[in-house]
C-alpha positions as CSV (number, residue, x, y, z in Angstrom):
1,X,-14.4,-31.2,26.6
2,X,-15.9,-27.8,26.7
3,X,-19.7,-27.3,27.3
4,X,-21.8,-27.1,24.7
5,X,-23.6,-24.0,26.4
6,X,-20.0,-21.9,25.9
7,X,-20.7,-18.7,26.6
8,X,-17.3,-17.7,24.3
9,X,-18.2,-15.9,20.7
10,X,-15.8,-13.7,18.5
11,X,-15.9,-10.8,20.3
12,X,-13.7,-12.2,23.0
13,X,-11.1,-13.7,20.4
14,X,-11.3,-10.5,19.2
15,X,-10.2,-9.0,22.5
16,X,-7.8,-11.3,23.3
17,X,-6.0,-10.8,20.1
18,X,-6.3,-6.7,20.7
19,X,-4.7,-6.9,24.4
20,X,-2.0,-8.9,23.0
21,X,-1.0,-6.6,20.6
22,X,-1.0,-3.5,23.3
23,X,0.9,-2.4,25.6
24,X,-1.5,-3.0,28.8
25,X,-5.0,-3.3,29.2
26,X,-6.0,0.6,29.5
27,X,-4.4,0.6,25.6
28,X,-6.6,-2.3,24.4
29,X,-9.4,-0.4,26.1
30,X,-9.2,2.7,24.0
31,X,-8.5,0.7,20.5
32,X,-11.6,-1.3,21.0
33,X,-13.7,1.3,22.5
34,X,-14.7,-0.3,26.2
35,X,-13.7,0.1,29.5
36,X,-10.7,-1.9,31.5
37,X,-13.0,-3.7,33.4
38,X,-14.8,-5.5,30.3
39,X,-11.8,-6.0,29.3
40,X,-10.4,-8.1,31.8
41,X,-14.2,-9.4,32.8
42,X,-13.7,-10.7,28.7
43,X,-10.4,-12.5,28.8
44,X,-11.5,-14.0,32.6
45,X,-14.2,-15.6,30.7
46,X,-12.0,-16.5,27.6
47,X,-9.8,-18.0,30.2
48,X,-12.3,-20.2,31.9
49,X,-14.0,-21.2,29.3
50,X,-10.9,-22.4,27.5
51,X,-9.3,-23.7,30.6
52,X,-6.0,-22.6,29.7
53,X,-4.2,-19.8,31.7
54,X,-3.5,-17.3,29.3
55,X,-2.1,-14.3,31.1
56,X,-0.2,-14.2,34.4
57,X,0.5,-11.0,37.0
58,X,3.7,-10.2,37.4
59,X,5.1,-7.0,39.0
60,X,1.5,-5.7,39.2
61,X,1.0,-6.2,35.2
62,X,-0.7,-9.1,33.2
63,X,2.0,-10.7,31.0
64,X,0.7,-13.5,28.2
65,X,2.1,-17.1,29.2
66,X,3.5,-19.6,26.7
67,X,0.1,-20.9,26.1
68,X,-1.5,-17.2,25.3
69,X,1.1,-16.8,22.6
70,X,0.4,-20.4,21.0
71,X,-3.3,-19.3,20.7
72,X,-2.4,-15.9,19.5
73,X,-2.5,-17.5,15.5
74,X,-5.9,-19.0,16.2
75,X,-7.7,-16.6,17.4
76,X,-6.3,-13.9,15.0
77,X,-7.8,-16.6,12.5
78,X,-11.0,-15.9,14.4
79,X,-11.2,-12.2,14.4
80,X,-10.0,-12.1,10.7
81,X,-12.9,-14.3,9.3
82,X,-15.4,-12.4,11.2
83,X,-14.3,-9.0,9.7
84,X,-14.8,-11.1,6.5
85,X,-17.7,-12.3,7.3
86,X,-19.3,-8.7,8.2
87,X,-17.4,-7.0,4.8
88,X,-19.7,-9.7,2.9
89,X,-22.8,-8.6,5.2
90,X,-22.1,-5.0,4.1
91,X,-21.7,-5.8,0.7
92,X,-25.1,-7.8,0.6
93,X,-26.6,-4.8,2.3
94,X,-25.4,-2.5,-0.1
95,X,-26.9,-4.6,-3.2
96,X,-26.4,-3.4,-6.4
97,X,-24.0,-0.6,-5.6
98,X,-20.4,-2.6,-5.0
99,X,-17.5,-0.9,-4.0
100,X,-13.4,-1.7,-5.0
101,X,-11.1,0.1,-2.9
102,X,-7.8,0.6,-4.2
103,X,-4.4,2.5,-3.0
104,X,-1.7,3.5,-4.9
105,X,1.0,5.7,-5.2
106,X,1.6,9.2,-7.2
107,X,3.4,7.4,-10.3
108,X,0.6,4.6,-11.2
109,X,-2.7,7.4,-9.5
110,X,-1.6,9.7,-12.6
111,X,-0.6,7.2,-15.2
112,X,-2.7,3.7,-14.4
113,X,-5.8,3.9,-12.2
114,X,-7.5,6.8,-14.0
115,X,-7.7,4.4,-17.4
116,X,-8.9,1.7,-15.1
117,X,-11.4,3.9,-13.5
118,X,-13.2,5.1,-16.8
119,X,-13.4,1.3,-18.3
120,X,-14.8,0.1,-14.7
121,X,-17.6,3.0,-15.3
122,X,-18.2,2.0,-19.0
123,X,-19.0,-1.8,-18.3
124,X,-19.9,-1.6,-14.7
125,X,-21.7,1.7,-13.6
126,X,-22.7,-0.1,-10.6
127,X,-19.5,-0.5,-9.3
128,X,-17.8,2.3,-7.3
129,X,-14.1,2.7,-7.3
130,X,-12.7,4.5,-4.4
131,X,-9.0,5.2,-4.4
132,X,-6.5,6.2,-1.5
133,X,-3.3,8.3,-2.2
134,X,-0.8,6.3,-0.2
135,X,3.3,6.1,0.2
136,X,4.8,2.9,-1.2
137,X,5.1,1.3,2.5
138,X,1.9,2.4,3.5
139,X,0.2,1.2,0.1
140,X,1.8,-2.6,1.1
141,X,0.2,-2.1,5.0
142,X,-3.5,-1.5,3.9
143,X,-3.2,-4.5,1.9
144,X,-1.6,-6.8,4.2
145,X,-4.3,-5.2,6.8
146,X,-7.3,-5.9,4.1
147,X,-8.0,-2.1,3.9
148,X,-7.9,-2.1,0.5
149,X,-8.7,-5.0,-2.4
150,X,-5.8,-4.0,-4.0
151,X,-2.1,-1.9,-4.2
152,X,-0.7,-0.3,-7.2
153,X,2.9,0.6,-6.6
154,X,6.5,0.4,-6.7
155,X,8.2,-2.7,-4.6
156,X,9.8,-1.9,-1.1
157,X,13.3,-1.8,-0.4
158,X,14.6,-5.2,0.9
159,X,13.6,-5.7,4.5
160,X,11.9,-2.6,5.1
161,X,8.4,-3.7,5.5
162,X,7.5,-6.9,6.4
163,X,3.5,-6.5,4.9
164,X,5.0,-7.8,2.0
165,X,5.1,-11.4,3.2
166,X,0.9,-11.4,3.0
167,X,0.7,-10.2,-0.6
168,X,0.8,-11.6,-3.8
169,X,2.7,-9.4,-6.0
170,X,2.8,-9.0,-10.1
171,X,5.1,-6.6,-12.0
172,X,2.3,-4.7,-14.5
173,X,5.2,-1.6,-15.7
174,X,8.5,-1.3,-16.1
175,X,10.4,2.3,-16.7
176,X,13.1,3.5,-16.6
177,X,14.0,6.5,-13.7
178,X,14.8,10.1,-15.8
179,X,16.1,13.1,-14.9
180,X,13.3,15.7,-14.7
181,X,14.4,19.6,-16.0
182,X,13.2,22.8,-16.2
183,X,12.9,23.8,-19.8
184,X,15.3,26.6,-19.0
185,X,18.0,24.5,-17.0
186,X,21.5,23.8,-18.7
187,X,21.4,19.9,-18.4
188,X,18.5,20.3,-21.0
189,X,21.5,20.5,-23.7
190,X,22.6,17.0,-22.9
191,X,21.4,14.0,-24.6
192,X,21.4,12.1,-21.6
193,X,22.7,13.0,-18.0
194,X,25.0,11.2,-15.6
195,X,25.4,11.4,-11.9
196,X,28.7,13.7,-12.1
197,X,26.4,15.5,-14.6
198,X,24.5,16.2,-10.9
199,X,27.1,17.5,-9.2
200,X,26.7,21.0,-8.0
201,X,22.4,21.3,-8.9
202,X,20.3,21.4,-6.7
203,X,18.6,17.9,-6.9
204,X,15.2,17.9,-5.1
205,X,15.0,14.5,-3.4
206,X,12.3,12.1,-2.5
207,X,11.8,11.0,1.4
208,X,14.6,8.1,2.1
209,X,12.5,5.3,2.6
210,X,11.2,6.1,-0.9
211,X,12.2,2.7,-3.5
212,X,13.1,5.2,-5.6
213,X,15.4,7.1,-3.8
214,X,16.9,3.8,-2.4
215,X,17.9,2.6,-5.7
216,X,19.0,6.4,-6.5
217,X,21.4,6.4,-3.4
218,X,22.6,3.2,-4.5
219,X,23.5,4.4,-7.8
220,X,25.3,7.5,-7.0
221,X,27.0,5.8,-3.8
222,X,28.6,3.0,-6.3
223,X,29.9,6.2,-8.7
224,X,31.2,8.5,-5.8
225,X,28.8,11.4,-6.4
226,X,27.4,13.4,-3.1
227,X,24.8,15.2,-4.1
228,X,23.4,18.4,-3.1
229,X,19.5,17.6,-2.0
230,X,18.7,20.6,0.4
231,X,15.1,20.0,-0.6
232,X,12.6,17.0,-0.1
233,X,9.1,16.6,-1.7
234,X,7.2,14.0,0.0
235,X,5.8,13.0,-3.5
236,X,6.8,12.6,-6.7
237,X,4.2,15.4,-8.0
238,X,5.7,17.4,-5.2
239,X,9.0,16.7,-7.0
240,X,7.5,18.1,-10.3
241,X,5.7,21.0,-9.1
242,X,9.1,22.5,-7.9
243,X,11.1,20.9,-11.1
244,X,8.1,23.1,-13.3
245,X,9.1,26.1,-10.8
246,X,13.2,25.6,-11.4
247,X,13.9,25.3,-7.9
248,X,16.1,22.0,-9.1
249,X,16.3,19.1,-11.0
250,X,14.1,15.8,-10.2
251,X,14.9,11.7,-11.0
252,X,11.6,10.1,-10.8
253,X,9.1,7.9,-12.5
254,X,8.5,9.3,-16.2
255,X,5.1,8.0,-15.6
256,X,4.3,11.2,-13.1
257,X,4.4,13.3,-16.3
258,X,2.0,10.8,-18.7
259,X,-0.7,13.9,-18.5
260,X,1.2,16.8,-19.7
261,X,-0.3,18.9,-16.3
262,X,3.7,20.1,-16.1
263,X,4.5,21.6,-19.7
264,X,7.7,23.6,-19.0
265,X,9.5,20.2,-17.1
266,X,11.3,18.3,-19.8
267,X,12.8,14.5,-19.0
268,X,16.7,13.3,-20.0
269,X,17.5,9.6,-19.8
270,X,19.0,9.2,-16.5
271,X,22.6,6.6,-16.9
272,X,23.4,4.2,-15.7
273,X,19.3,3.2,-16.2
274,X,17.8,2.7,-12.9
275,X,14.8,-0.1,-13.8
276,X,11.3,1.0,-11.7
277,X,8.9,-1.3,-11.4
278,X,5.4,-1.1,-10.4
279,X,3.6,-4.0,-9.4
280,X,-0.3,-4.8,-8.2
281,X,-0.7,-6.5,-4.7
282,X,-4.0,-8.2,-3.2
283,X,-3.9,-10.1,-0.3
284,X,-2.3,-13.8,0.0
285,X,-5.2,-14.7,2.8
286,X,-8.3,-13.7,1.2
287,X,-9.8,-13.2,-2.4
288,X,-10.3,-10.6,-4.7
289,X,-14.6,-10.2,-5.0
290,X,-15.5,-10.6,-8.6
291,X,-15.6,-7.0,-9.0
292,X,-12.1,-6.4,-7.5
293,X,-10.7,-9.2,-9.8
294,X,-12.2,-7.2,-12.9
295,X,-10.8,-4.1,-11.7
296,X,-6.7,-5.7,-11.2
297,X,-7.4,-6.8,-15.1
298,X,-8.2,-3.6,-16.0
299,X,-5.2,-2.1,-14.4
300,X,-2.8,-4.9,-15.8
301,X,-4.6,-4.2,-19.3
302,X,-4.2,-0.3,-18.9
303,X,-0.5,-0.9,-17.9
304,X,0.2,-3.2,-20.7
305,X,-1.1,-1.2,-23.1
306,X,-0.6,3.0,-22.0
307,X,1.6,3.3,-24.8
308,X,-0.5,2.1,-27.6
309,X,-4.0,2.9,-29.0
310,X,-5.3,-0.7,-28.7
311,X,-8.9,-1.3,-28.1
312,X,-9.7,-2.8,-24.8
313,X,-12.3,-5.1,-24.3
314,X,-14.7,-5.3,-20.9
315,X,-14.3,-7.7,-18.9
316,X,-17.6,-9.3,-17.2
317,X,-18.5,-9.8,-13.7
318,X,-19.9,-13.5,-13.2
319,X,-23.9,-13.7,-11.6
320,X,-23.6,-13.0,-8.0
């Protein structure tokens, strides 16, 4: 049984669970800020204290035994409910001024969170709202790493990002992808524009890993169309700012355009329909705050409703 006067805390979970996600010691060094030698002077007491060999040297290089990678779960348990733990002190600290931090991507920035936003400052001025601009994948990692209370944005393509697996997910939107135009361009006289309608425009593309452009490169694979995409806009504004410019034709999100800000781009169902979704993520380990949980209603209730005039009612946060 270990002694009651353990010397052990979280710090040197914490560095444990650092060194085995590095390369070497020097690496876990520089991510948590110390030198080597309190490094290893950390996980020699973590190993005595524990009295379980955790790392062995091999070849002149510490390598994690068996029993290192059993603990691995544990103490990442450990150094997760301590960054919980100080995230509540900050919060106490802060008092009346509470903070929800939420990433999304271009779509649901322009269409969704601004809505949410403006309720949040109607019926809880002392609540701040800070939002991150963030690609689909990286949108899914700052949740999954508790960065952020909470993800607006389209799904992932299957098996590209494995954050997924910490979040709980709800669809909030579902559009359908349309063909963005110049005012000018000749696919504006068609009612409706199919992929061999593409053929020969210049079709300004979104990056690869995009779920739009998955789902896009699915649809013209199945119907035989190459298509000529000499350009790439890492967003879907970027898309539009080039559409508005006639430098091609986009197939994005109708919801990038909810504001008007691109009057001379014009939109054309896009066949066969390509369904988007966009869906809210929060984290499957910890819970929303009561401030957080008001703010995912008011983004389901903005989404639900963008297309209506309907009256929305506030939402109340309980005594904390």
């Amino acid at each position: 049984m270990r002694s009651s006067t353990s010397q052990l805390n979280g710090r040197h979970f914490q560095v444990f669970v650092v060194v085995m996600r590095s390369r070497g010691l020097g690496e876990a060094a520089l991510k948590l800020g110390i030198t080597k030698a309190a490094v290893s002077k950390s996980l020699g007491l973590l190993q005595r204290e524990t009295g379980v060999e955790l790392f062995a040297r091999r070849g002149g290089r510490l390598q994690p035994t068996a029993a290192a990678h059993q603990l691995l779960p544990r103490a990442e348990q450990v150094t997760q409910h301590i960054e919980w733990a100080l995230e509540e002190a900050a919060a106490l600290r802060q008092g009346a001024s509470r903070t929800v931090t939420v990433a999304a991507h271009t779509p649901s920035l322009i269409a969704l969170l601004p809505g949410a936003i403006q309720r949040m400052q109607r019926t809880h001025p002392e609540v701040n709202v800070c939002m991150r601009a963030a690609t689909p994948i990286e949108v899914l990692r700052q949740v999954a790493h508790h960065e952020v209370d909470l993800g607006v944005t389209n799904p992932p393509a299957p098996n590209t990002i494995s954050a997924i697996q910490l979040c709980k997910r709800k669809t909030i939107s579902e559009d359908l992808l349309v063909v963005a135009l110049h005012k000018h361009h000749p696919l504006v006289a068609k009612p409706m524009v199919r992929p061999e309608d593409l053929a020969g425009h210049m079709v300004i593309a979104l990056p690869e890993e995009s779920p739009t452009s998955v789902l896009v490169r699915a649809t013209l694979q199945e119907a035989g169309i190459k298509l000529k995409t000499g350009v790439v806009a890492s967003t879907s504004m970027g898309v539009c700012a080039l559409v508005h410019r006639n430098v091609g034709v986009g197939l994005i999100n109708p919801m990038v355009l909810s504001t008007g800000v691109f009057p001379d781009i014009v939109t054309r169902p896009f066949r066969p329909r390509i369904d988007l979704l966009t869906e809210i993520y929060c984290s499957s380990l910890k819970e929303l705050s009561n401030e957080a949980l008001i703010f995912y209603r008011y983004i389901e209730e903005i989404a639900a409703n963008r297309d209506m005039n309907t009256e929305l009612l506030p939402v109340s946060l309980k005594p904390t």
